[in-house]
C-alpha positions as CSV (number, residue, x, y, z in Angstrom):
1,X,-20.8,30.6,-77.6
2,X,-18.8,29.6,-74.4
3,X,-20.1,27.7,-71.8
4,X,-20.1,28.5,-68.5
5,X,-18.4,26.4,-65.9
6,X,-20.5,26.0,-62.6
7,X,-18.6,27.1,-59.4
8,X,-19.4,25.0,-56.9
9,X,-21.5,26.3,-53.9
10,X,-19.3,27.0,-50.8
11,X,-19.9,24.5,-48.4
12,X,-18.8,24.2,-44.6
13,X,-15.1,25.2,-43.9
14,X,-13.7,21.7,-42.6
15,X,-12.1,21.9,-39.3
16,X,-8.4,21.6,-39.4
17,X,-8.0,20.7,-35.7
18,X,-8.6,17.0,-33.9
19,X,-11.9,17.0,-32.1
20,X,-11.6,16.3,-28.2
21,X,-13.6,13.0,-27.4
22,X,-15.3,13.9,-23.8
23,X,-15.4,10.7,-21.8
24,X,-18.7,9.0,-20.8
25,X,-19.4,9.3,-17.1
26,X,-19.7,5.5,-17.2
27,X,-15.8,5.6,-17.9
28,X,-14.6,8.4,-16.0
29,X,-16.4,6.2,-13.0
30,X,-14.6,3.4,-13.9
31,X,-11.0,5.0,-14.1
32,X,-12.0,6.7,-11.0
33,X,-12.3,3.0,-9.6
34,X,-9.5,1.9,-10.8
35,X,-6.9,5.0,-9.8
36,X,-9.3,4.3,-6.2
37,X,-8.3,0.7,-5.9
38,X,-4.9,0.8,-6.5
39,X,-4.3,3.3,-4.1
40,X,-5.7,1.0,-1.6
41,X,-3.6,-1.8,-2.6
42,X,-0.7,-0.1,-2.6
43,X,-1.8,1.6,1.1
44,X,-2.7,-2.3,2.6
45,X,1.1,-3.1,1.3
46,X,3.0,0.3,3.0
47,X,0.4,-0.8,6.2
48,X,2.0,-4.4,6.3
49,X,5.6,-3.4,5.8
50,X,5.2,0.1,8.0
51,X,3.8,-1.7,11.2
52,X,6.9,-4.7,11.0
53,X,9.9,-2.7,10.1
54,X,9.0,1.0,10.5
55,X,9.3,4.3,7.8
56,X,13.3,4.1,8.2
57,X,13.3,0.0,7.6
58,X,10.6,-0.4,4.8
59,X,11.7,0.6,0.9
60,X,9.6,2.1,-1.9
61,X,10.9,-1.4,-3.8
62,X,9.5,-3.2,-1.0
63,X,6.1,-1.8,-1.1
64,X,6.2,-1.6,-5.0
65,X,6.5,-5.6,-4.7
66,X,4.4,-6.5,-2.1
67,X,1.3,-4.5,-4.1
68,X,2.8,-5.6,-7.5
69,X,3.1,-2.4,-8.9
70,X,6.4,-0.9,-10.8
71,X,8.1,1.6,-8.0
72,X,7.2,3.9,-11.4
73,X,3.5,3.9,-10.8
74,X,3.6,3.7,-6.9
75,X,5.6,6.7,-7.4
76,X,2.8,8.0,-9.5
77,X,0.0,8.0,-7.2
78,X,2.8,9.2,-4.0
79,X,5.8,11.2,-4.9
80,X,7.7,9.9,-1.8
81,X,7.6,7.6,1.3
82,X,7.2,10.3,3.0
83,X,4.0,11.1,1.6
84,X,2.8,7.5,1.4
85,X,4.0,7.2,5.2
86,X,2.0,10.2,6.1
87,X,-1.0,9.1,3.8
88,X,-1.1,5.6,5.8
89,X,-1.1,7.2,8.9
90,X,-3.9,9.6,8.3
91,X,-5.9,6.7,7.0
92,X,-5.5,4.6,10.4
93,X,-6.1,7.9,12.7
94,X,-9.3,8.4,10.9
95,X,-10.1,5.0,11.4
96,X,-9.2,4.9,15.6
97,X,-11.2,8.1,15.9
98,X,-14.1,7.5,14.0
99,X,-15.9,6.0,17.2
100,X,-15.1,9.6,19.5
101,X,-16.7,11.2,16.8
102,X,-19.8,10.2,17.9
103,X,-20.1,11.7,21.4
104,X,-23.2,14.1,21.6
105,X,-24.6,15.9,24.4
106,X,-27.8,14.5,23.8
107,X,-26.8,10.6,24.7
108,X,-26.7,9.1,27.8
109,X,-23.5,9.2,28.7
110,X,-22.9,5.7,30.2
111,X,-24.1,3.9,27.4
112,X,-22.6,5.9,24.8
113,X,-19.2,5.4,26.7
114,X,-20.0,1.7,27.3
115,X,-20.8,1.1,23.7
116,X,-17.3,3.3,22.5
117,X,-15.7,0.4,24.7
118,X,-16.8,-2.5,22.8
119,X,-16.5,-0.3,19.0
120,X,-13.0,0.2,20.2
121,X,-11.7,-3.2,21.4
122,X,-13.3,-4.6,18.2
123,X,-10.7,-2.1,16.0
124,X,-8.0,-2.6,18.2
125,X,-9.1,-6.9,17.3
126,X,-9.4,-6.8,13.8
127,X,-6.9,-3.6,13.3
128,X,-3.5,-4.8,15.1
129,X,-1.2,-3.6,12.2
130,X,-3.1,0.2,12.2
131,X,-2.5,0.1,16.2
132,X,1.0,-1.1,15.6
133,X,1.9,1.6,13.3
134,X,0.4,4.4,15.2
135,X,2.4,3.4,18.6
136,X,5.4,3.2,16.5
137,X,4.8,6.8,14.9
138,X,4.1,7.6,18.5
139,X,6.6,6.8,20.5
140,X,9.1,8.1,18.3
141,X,7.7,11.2,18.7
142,X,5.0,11.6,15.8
143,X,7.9,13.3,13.6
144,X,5.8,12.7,10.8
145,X,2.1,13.2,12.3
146,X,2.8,15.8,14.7
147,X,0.7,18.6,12.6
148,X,-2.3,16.2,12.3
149,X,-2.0,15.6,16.0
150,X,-1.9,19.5,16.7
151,X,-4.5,20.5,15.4
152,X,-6.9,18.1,13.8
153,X,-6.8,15.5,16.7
154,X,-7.0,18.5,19.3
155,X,-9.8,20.3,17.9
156,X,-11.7,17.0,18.1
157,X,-10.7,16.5,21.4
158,X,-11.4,19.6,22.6
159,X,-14.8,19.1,21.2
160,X,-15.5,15.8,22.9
161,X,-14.0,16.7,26.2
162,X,-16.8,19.7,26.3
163,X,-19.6,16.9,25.5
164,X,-18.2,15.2,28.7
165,X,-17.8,18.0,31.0
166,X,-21.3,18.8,29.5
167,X,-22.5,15.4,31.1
168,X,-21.0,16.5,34.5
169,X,-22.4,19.7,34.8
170,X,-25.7,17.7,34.6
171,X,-25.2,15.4,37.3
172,X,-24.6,12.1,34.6
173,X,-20.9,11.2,35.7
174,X,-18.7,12.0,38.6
175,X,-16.6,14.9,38.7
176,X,-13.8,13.9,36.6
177,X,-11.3,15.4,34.2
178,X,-12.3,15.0,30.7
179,X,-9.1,14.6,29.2
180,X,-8.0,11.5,31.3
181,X,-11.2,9.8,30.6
182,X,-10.6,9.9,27.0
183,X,-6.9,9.2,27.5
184,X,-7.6,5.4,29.9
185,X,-10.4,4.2,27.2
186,X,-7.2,5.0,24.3
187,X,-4.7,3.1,26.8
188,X,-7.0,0.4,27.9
189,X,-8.5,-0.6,24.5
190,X,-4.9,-0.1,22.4
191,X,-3.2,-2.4,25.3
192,X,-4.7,-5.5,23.8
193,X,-3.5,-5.0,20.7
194,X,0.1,-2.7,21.4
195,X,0.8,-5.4,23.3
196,X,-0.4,-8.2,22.6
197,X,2.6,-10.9,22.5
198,X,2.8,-9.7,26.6
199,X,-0.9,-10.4,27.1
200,X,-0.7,-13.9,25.0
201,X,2.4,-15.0,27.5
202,X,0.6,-13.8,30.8
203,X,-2.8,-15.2,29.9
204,X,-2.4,-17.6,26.6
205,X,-4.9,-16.0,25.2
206,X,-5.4,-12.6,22.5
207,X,-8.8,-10.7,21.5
208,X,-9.2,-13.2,18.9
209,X,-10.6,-16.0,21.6
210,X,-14.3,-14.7,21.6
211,X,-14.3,-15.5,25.2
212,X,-11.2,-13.8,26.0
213,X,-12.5,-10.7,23.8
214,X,-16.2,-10.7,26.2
215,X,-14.1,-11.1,29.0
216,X,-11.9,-8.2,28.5
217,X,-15.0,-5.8,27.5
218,X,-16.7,-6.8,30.7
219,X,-13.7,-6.0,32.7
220,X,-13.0,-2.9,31.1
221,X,-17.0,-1.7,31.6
222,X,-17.3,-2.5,34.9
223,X,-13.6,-0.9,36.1
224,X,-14.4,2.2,33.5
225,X,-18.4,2.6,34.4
226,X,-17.9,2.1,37.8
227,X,-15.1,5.1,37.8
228,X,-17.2,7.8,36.4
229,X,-21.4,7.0,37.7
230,X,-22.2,10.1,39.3
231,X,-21.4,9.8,43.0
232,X,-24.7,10.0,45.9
């Protein structure tokens, strides 16, 4: 009699394809991180060489070796200097206005403006190569920035100079023009810094000197303050 051969049960079909390994949040942070800070370093670098020599007198290759990064994978994180230029610039613009941000109906006008004084002078201290840069990009003409300056920078101005006129319409400053208030704390503040080789001849002396820096912010208060206190 013949025996029987056993067919195996049918198991599972095996997959043919390659499983996809999904990250860990852990190390999607971490690359996150990393992509993050070399971004930065290679924004500090185009900062330093931007402010001395300009878009037109700074290299990729320069910034590539300053962050110490192959010009492949600065290329990788900005596809041009263009880009990088632009990306520098938005940075530092953020940065300067920041502090204008915080104008709100609600405050008391003097103080708030008094206190944007000292925020400012501090940036324009500890932030000469971002001040640099943007008078540069400035007086040129903002080819470059012109569109954030159009419409991003406006809007916010337009917003802040309806918080001052706000404050006039109640009595708390004297009737000035909102626009030129905003534009002598810019002028005053950024002088320090913008020009600061004419202010170290005349004087001897830059915002680093503590006593210089309370010096100038006492100045600037009492000349700015004294300008716009509602009139009897």
């Amino acid at each position: 009699m013949p025996v029987k051969k056993k067919i195996p049960a049918a198991g599972p079909a095996k997959a043919t394809g390659k499983s996809t390994r999904v990250p860990s949040a852990a190390t999607v942070k971490r690359r996150k991180r990393l992509v993050e800070g070399k971004r930065t370093v290679i924004l500090e670098a185009s900062l330093q060489l931007f402010s001395r020599y300009g878009v037109h007198g700074t290299s990729l290759d320069q910034v590539a070796s300053l962050a110490d990064v192959s010009k492949t994978n600065l290329l990788y994180y900005f596809s041009s200097k263009d880009e990088l230029y632009v990306s520098v610039l938005r940075n530092l613009l953020d940065v300067w206005l920041q502090p204008l941000r915080g104008f709100s109906v609600e405050q008391d006008p003097l103080q708030a403006i008094s206190e944007y004084l000292r925020i400012k002078l501090e940036l324009s201290r500890d932030h000469p190569a971002e001040s640099r840069l943007f008078c540069l990009e400035i007086v040129q003409g903002a080819p470059l920035l012109l569109n954030e300056l159009e419409q991003p920078l406006r809007e916010l101005v337009d917003a802040k100079v309806a918080v001052i006129q706000a404050w006039i319409d109640a009595g708390k400053l004297a009737p000035i023009k909102p626009h030129h208030l905003i534009f002598s704390l810019w002028a005053t503040t950024q002088h320090y810094t913008d020009f600061r080789s004419q202010i170290d001849a005349v004087t001897g002396k830059t915002l680093d000197d503590p006593v210089f820096f309370d010096e100038v912010l006492e100045s600037l208060t009492l000349l700015i303050l004294d300008g716009i206190r509602p009139r009897s």
